[in-house]
Structure formats: structure tokens, C-alpha cells
C-alpha positions in Angstrom: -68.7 -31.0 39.8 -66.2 -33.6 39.3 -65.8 -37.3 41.0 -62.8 -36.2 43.0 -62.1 -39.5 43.9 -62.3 -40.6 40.6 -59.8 -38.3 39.4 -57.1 -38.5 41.5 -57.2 -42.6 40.8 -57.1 -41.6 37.0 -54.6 -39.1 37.1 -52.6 -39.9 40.7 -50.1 -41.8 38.5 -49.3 -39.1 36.2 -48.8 -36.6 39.1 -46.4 -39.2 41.3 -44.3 -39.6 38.3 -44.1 -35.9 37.8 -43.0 -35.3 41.4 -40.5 -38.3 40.8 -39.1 -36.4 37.9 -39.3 -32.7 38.9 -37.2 -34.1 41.9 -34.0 -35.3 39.9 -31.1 -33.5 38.9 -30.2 -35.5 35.9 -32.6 -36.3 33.2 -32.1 -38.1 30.1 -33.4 -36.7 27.3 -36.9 -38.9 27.3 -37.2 -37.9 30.6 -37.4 -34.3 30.0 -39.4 -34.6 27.4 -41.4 -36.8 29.8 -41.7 -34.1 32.4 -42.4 -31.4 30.3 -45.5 -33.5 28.9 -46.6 -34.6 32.3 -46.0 -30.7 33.3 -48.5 -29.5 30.6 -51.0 -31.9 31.7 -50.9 -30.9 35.4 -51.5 -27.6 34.0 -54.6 -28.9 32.9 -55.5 -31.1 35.5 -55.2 -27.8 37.9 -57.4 -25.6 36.0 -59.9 -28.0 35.7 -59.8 -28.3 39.7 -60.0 -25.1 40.3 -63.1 -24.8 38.2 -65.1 -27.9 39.6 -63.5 -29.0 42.9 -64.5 -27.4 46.0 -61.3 -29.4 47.5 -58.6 -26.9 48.6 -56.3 -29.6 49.7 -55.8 -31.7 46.5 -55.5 -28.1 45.0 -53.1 -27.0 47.0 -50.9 -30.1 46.4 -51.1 -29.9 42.8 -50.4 -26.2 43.2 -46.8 -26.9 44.9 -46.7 -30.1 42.6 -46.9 -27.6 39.4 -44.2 -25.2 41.2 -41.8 -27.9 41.3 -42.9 -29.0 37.7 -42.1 -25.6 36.3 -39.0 -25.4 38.2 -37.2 -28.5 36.7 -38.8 -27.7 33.4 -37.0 -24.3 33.4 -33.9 -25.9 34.9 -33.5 -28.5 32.0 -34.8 -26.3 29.2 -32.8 -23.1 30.6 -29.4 -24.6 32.0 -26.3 -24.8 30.0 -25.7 -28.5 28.2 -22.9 -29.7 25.9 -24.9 -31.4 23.7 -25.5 -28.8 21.2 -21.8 -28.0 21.6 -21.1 -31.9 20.7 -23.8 -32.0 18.0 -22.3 -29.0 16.1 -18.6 -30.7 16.1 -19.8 -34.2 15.3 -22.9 -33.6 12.9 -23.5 -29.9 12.1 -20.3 -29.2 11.0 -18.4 -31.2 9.0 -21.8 -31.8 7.3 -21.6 -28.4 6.2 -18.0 -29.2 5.1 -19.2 -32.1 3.3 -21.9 -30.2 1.0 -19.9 -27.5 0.1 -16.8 -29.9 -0.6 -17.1 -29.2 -4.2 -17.0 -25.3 -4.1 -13.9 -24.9 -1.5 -11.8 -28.2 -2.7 -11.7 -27.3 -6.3 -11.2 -23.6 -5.8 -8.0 -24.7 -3.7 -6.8 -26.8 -6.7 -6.9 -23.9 -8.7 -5.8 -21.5 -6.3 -2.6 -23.7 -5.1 -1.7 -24.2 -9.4 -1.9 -20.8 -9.1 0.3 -19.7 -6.1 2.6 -22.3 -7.5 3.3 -20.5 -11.2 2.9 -17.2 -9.6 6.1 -18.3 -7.1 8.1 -19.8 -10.6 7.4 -16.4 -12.3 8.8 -14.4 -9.5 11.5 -16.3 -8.7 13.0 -15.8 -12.8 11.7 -12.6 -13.5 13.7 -10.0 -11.2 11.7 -6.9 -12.5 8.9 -8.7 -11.3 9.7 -8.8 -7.9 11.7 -5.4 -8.2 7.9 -3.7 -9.0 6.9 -4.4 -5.7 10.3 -4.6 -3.5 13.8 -2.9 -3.4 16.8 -4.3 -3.6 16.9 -3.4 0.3 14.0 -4.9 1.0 14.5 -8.2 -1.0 17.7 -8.9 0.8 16.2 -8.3 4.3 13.7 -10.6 3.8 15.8 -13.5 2.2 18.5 -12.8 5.4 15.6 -12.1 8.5 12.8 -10.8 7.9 10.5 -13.7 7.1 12.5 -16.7 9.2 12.3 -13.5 12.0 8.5 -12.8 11.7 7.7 -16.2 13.2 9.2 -15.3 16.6 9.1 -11.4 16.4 6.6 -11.7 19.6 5.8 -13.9 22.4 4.2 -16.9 21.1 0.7 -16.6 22.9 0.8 -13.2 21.9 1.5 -14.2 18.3 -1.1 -16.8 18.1 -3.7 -15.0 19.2 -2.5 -11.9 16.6 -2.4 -14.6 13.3 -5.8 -16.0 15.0 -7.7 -12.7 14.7 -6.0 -11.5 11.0 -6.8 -15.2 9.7 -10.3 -14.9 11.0 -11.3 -11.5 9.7 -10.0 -12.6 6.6 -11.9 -15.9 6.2 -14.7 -14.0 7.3 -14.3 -11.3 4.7 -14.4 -13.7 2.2 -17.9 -15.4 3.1 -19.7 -12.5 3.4 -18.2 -10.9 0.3 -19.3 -13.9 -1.0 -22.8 -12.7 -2.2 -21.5 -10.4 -4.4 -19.0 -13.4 -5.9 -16.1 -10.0 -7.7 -14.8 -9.4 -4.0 -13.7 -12.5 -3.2 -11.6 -12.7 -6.1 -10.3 -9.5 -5.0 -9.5 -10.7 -1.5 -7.7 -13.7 -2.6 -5.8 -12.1 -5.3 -4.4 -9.9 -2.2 -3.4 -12.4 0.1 -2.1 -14.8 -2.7 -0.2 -11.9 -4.2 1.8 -11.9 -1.2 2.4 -15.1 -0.8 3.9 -15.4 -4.5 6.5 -12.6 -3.6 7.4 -13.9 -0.6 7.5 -17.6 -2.1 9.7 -16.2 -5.2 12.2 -14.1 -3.1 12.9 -17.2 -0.9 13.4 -19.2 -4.0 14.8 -17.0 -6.3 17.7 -16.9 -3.0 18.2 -20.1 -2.6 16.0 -21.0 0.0 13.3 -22.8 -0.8 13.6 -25.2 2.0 13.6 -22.4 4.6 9.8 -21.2 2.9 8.7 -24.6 2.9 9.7 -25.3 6.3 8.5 -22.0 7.5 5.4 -22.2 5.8 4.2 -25.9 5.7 3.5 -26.3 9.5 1.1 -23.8 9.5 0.3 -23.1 5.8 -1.3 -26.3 5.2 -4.4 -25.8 7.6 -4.8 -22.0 7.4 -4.9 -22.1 3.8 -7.8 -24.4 3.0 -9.5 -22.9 5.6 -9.3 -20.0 3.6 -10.0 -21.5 1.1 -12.8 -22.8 2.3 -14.2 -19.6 3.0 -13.9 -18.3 -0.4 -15.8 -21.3 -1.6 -18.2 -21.2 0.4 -18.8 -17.9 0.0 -19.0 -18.3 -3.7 -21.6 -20.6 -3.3 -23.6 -18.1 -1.3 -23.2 -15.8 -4.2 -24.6 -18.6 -6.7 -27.4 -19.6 -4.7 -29.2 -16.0 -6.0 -28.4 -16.1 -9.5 -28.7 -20.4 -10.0 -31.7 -21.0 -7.5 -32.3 -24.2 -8.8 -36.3 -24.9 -10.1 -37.4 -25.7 -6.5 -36.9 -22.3 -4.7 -36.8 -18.3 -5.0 -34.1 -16.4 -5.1 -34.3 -15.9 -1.8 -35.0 -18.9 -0.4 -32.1 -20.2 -2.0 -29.7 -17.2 -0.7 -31.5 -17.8 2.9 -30.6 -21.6 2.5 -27.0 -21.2 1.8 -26.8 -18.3 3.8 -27.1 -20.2 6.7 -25.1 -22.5 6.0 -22.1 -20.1 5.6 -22.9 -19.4 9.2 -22.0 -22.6 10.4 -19.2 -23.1 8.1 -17.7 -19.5 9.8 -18.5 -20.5 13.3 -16.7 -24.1 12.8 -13.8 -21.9 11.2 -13.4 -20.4 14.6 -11.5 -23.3 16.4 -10.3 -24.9 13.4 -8.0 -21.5 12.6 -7.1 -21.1 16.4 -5.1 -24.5 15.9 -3.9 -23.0 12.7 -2.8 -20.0 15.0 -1.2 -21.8 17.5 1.0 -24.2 14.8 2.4 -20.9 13.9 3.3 -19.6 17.0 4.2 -22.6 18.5 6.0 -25.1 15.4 6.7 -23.1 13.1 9.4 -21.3 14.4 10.1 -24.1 17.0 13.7 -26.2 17.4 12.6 -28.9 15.9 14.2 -30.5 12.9 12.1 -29.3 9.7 10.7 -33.0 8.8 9.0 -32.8 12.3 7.6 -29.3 12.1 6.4 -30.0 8.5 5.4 -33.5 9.5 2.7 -32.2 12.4 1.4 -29.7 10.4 0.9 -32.0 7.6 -1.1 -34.7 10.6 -3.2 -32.1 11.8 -4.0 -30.8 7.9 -4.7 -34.5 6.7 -6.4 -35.3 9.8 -9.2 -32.2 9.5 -10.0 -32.8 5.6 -10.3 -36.7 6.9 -13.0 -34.8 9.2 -14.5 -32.7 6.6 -14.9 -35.3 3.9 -14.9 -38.8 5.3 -16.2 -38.4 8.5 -18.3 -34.9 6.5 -20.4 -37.8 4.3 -21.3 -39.7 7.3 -22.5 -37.0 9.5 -24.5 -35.6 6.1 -25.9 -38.9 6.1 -26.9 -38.9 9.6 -27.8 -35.1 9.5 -29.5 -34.5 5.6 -30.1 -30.3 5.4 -32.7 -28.5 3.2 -29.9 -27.5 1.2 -28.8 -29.6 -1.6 -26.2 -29.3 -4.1 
């Protein structure tokens, strides 16, 4: 038997504070870590009554106590919060960003030098261009066909069109990153493009029309997929340079995961890239301004992904480590 008395002075406290909690709307976090403690130990406190205590009143009032316990406990650990939304932007992310800053900023160095002599070539080698154009074509492009592009469709229709192709192929490119040759292959595609495009315009005179059609968007979609490829080339390496510390697989789990956050922050970041495009790019306003916005919203992203990146690393330190 148990001093009934005697327990309800120990443990009266714990059970008022409970009620006090399990009857707010709001908690902090403390608190709900509070009330899910105090929650487990009325559990306990009620089995141990049940057992001993002849006393159907103080059992029935723990009883409704521990229905109310278990209803705010499955309110605050089941309803929807913005925190993890918050910690993913401020922390998660852009520490992700951070650590794999090596693998997706020099691979746009290289790829950008690369774009750029691929666009000179073009532009003074005519049977270069001729392999994979027509006269025709070549001359429909330099007087429509790429200015016309930008505002073929409706603009929310548009953005959400570029949205979707840039996605899929950023997300091509991490997943294709394990087996490192695809990525290459990707890249080579889409860069492909953009050197006969770039050396048509110039090669007509109008180089400022590509820039200014390009720029506004160009700047953000690009890196980010760029930073796609890198990151999924460092997915690749993680299995054949494990490091001394880990498996093969560890290390391909590790990195893996990361990639997953990197392509779920990519998400938002190339909806704004879609909605430059459909929206500035082929907008009214003078070319400095269109170029200009793109180039704030570029700047102000790699300010996020490196400088405010290192802090949140910092604050947020993964398994992972380069």
C-alpha cells in the first residue's frame, strides 16, 4: 500500500504544473519539453496508483489529468511550426552551401572560362556555328528568336515553365553525381547551348542584347547550377576518397545527405531565378536596371551562401567535413 497522503504532497506539485501547462496554447520550447517530462512521470505516478491505492478519486483525477497531458503533448509534438522551416533557411542551408563552397565555386570558375572561349570560338569560326545551325536559323535567332523567347508566354506561365526545366536539371546533376562521367555530360549539353547562342549574338553584333537578356536571370540560375554539379561531384568523391575515418559508405551516406539539403534549398532559390526571367528579363526597363537587379539578388545569395554559410556552419558543425 502506499501513504496516499504522502504522495500526493510529494507529487501534487508536479501534477498542478502539468495541468497549468497541458492547459496553454502556446508553449515555449522549455515548456514543452517541460510537459512532456512531467507527462512521462504522471504516467508513472498513475500506474503506481493503480497498483497500490484503493483511492478511485485521486485515480480518476490523474486519469483525466493524463488525458489532457497527452492531448497537449500530441498537439505541440504533432502540430505544424515554422521553426524547422526557419532553421533550414537560417542554419541548415547555407551551411550546406558553406562546406561544399569549394566543389561548386571552383567548378563555376572553370565552367564560366569555359563558356567564355567557347562564345569567342563561335563567334570567329562560322563553320562552327554552321555545324549545328543554318543560315536560316542563325539569322532568326540574331533578329527574334532569342530577344522573342523571353516573352513567347504569359509571364507566370513562363516562370513557372523555366522553374521546372531548371529544377530537373539541377537535380539531374546531383544525383548523376555518384557516378561523377554524367555530370560532365550534362553540363557539356546545356553549356553547349549556351556557347552557340552567346556566339551568334556576338558574331551579329549584339552582344549587348545577350548580355542584357541573359544577365538578369543568368547570374543566379547558373551557379545554382553550378552548384548542383559540384555538389554532386562531391557526392561522387565521397566513395572513391572516403577519407581514413569512414567506409565507403558512410562517407557516400554522409554527403549523400547533404546533397539533399543542398537540392531542397535549390527549390526556392531557382523559383526567384524563374521569376527574374519571366518577370526582368524581358521587362521595359533600361538594361543597366534589369542587369543591375539580377546582379543584387546574385551578389546577395553567394553573400548568404559564404558569409552568412561560415557563420551558420559555425553555429551548426555536421558530421561531414571537408
Amino acid at each position: 500500500m502506499i501513504d496516499l497522503d504522502a504522495y500526493v504532497a510529494e507529487h501534487g506539485g508536479e501534477w498542478q504544473r502539468l495541468e497549468v501547462l497541458a492547459g496553454r496554447r502556446r508553449l515555449s520550447a522549455s515548456e514543452a519539453d517541460e510537459l512532456v517530462l512531467l507527462y512521462q512521470r504522471a504516467a508513472t505516478h498513475l500506474s503506481a496508483l493503480r497498483g497500490r491505492s484503493p483511492d478511485p478519486v485521486v485515480v480518476a483525477d490523474l486519469s483525466r489529468l493524463m488525458l489532457a497531458g497527452r492531448a497537449a503533448v500530441t498537439r505541440t509534438s504533432g502540430g505544424f511550426s515554422l521553426r524547422p522551416v526557419a532553421e533550414f533557411v537560417a542554419y541548415t542551408f547555407p551551411a550546406a552551401l558553406y562546406r561544399t563552397r569549394r566543389w561548386w565555386g571552383g567548378l563555376s570558375v572553370l565552367l564560366i572560362a569555359l563558356t567564355a572561349v567557347l562564345i569567342r570560338y563561335m563567334s570567329t569560326h562560322p563553320a562552327a556555328i554552321a555545324a549545328f545551325l543554318d543560315d536560316q536559323k542563325v539569322q532568326d535567332l540574331a533578329a527574334n528568336d532569342f530577344v522573342g523567347y523571353y516573352s513567347e508566354f504569359r509571364a507566370e506561365n513562363f516562370a513557372l515553365q523555366v522553374w521546372t526545366h531548371n529544377a530537373l536539371v539541377t537535380a539531374q546533376c546531383l544525383a548523376a553525381g555518384v557516378l561523377i562521367l554524367p555530370v560532365f555530360y550534362l553540363l557539356a549539353a546545356n553549356l553547349l547551348n549556351l556557347g552557340i547562342l552567346g556566339g551568334v549574338m556576338v558574331r551579329e553584333g549584339l552582344a549587348g542584347t545577350f548580355l542584357t537578356y541573359l544577365a538578369p536571370h543568368g547570374l543566379l540560375e547558373l551557379t545554382c547550377m553550378f552548384i548542383g554539379a559540384g555538389v554532386g561531384l562531391r557526392i561522387g568523391w565521397s566513395w572513391i576518397a572516403p577519407g581514413p575515418l569512414r567506409t565507403r559508405r558512410q562517407s557516400l551516406v554522409a554527403w549523400a545527405r547533404e546533397g539533399m539539403v543542398v537540392a531542397v534549398g535549390l527549390v526556392p532559390t531557382l523559383a526567384m531565378a524563374g521569376v527574374l526571367e519571366a518577370f526582368i528579363t524581358p521587362s521595359a526597363l533600361p538594361p543597366t536596371i534589369r542587369i543591375g537587379i539580377g546582379a543584387a539578388v546574385w551578389l546577395a545569395f553567394l553573400a548568404y551562401a559564404v558569409g552568412w554559410g561560415r557563420i551558420a556552419h559555425e553555429h551548426r558543425p555536421q558530421a561531414v567535413d571537408l
